[in-house]
C-alpha positions as CSV (number, residue, x, y, z in Angstrom):
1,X,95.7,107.3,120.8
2,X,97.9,109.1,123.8
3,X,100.1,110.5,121.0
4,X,97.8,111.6,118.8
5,X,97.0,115.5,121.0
6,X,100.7,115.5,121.3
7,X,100.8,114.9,117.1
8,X,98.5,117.3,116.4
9,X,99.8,120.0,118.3
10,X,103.4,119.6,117.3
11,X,102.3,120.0,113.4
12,X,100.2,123.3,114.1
13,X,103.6,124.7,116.1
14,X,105.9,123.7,113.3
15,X,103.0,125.0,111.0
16,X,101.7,122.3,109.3
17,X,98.1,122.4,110.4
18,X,96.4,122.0,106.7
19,X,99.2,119.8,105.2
20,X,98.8,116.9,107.8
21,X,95.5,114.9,108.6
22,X,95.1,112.3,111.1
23,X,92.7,110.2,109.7
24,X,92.7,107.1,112.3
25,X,91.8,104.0,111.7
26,X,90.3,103.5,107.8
27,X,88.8,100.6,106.2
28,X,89.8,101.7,102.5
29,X,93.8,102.1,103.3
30,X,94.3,101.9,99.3
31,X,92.4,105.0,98.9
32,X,94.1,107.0,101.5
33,X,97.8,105.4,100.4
34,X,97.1,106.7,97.0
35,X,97.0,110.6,98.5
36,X,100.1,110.5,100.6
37,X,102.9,112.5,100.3
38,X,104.6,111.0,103.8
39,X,103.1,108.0,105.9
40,X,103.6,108.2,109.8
41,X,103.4,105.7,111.8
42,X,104.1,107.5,115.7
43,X,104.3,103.9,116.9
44,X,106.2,102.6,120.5
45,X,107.5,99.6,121.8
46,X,104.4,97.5,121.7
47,X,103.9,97.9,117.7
48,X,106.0,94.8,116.6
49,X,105.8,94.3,113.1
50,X,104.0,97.6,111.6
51,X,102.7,95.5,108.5
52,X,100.9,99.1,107.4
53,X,104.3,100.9,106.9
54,X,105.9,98.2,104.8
55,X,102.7,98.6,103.3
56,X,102.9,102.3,102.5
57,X,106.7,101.5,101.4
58,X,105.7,98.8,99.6
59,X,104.0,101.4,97.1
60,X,106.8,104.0,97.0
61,X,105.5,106.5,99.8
62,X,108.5,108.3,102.3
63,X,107.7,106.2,105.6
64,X,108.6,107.6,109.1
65,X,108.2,105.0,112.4
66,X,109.9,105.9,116.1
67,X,113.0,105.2,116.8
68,X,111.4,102.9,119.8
69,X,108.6,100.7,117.5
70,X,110.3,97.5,117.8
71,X,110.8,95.5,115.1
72,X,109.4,98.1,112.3
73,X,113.1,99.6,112.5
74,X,114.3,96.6,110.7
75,X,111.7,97.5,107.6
76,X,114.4,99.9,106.5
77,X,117.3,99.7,104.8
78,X,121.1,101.1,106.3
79,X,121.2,104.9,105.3
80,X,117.7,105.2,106.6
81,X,117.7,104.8,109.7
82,X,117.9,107.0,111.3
83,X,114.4,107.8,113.0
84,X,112.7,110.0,115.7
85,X,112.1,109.5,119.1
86,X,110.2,112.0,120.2
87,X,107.3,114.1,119.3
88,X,109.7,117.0,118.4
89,X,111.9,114.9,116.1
90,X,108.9,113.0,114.5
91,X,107.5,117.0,113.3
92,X,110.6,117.8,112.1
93,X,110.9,114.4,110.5
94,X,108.0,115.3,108.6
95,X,108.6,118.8,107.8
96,X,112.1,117.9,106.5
97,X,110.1,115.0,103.8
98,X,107.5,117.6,102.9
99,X,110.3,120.6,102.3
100,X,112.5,118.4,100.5
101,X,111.1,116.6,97.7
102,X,114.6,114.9,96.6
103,X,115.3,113.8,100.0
104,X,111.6,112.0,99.9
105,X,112.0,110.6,96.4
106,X,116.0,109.0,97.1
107,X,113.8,107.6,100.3
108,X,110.6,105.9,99.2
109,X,112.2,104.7,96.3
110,X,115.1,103.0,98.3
111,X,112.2,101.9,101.0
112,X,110.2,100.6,98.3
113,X,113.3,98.0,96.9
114,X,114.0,97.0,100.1
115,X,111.2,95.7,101.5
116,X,109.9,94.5,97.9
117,X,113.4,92.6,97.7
118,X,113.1,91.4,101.7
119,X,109.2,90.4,101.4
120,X,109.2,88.8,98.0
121,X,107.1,85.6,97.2
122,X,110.7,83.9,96.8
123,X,112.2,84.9,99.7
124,X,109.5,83.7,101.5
125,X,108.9,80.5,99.8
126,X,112.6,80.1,100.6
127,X,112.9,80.7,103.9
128,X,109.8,78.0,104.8
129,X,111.8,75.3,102.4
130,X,114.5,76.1,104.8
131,X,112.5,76.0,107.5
132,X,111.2,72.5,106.9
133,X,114.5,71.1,106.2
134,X,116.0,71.9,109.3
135,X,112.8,71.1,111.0
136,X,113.1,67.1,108.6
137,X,116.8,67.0,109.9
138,X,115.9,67.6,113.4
139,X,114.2,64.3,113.6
């Protein structure tokens, strides 16, 4: 929540007060995915996974994290990433997704393979199979 002033104040000075809500934490995320024309997560070195923006790309929304979240950069694939790291750069970030609607479309739909293709059911089964055979050899 230490971000969120900062946040709000650098949409109003880039003059997106009305076209950006901060809704905070929300029970129904379905819902409020289904409205979005950009999903932010401001996040920082202690967010490690950011399960709600693989979420959000998951369904084909553009999807902006900081440059310092961690392991979230790893959601996205190479030509997109290249993310903010401060306050200023996140709000132009956002204006540069809500001003250019080609740019936002080329990104949620290459967001949306990747980490449909990285998350799958068969990766996943995979990578336990693989896990439990090194794990049998081990012995």
């Amino acid at each position: 929540m230490v971000l969120r002033g900062k946040l709000e104040n650098a949409a109003c000075a880039l003059g997106l007060k009305g076209q950006v809500v901060f809704t905070g934490r929300q029970d129904n995320v379905a819902d409020w995915l289904s409205i979005l024309d950009v999903f932010v997560l401001p996040s920082d070195s202690g967010e490690s996974f950011g399960n709600a923006a693989v979420e959000a790309m998951a369904v084909g929304i553009p999807t902006i994290v900081m440059a310092d979240g961690g392991g979230l950069v790893e959601h996205f694939p190479p030509g997109y990433r290249d993310f903010p790291r401060n306050e200023r750069e996140l709000g132009q970030r956002i204006a540069e997704l809500l001003s250019n609607s080609a740019y936002a479309e080329r990104m949620a739909e290459a967001c949306n393979q990747y980490v449909r293709e990285k998350y799958s059911v068969t990766r996943m089964l995979a990578g336990y199979e693989a896990l439990y055979e090194s794990a049998l050899q081990g012995r």
